[in-house]
C-alpha positions in Angstrom: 0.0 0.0 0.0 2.7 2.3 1.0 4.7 1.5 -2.4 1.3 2.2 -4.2 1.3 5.8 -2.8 4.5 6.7 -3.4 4.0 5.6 -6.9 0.8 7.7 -7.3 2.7 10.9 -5.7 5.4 10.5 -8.0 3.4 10.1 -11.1 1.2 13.4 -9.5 4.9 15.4 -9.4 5.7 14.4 -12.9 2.9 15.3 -14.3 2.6 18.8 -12.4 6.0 19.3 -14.0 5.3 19.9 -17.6 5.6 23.2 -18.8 2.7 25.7 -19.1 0.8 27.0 -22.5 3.1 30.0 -21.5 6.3 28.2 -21.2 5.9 26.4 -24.1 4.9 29.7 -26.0 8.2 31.1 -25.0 10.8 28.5 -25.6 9.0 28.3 -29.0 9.3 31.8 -30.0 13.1 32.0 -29.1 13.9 29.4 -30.9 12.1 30.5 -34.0 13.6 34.5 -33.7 17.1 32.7 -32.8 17.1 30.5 -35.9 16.9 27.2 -34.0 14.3 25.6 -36.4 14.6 21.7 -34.9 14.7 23.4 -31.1 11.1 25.1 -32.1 9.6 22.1 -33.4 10.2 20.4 -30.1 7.4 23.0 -28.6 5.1 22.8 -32.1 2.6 20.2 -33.4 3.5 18.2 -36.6 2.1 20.4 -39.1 3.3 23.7 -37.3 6.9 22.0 -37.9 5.9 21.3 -41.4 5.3 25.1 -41.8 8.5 26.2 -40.0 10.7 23.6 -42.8 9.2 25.4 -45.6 9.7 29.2 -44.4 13.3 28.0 -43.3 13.7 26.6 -47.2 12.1 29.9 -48.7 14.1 32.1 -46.3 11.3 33.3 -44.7 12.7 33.0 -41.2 14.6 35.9 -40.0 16.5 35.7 -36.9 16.1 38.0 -34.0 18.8 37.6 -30.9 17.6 40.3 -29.1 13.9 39.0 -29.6 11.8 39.3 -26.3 8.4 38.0 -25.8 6.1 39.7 -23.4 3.4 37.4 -21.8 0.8 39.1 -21.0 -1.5 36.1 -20.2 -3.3 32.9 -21.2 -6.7 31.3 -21.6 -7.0 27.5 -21.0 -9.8 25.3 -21.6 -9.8 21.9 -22.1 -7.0 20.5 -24.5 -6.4 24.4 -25.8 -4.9 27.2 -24.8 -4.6 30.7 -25.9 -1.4 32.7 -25.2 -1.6 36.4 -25.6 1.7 38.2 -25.3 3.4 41.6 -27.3 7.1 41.2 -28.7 9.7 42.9 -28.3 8.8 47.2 -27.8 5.7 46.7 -29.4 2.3 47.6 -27.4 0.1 45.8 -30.4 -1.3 42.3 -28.3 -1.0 38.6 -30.5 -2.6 35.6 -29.7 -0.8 32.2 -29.8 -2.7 29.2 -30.0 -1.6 25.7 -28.5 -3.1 22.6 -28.4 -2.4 19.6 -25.5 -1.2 16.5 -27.0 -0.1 13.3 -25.2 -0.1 15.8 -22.2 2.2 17.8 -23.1 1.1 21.9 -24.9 2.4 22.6 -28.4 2.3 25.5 -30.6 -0.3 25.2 -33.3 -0.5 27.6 -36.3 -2.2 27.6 -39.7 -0.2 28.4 -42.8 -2.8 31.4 -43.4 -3.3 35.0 -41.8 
């Protein structure tokens, strides 16, 4: 019984360890502004990946090191989130959406605007 509990607190603290809609949202966005294409696919759902590959093959990334990312807040219901943040000196809010997938939040965008 004792072995069964630790097991279950554990599994609790593992879980309550994966990084927030924010977070993710973050690491995602400094990877993309730093150039670090494969680093921002780690935080990104398969087709979001699929969209960063092509703008990295039509030069349509531009790197940023002195990007920063201002959260301002996020919205979560369910299995999606809503990050809304400004960049850099910029007052003008954006929205970032992510989706939860095997437990884990990943950036999820459209290949439209």
């Amino acid at each position: 019984m004792k072995k069964l509990f630790i097991l279950a607190l554990l599994s609790a603290l593992l879980v309550s360890c994966k990084d927030s809609p924010s977070k993710v949202a973050k690491k995602f966005s400094q990877a993309v502004a730093t150039g670090q294409v494969e680093e921002a696919k780690k935080y990104c759902t398969e087709s979001t990946g699929k969209i960063l590959d092509m703008s990295a093959a039509w030069g349509g990334l531009k790197e940023n090191p002195n990007y920063k990312m201002n959260i301002l807040r996020d919205s979560i219901v369910d299995n999606l989130a809503f990050v809304f943040y400004t960049e850099d000196d910029s007052d003008k809010e954006q929205v970032m959406k992510l989706n939860k997938i095997n437990g884990e939040w990943k950036v999820s965008m459209s290949g439209k605007k």
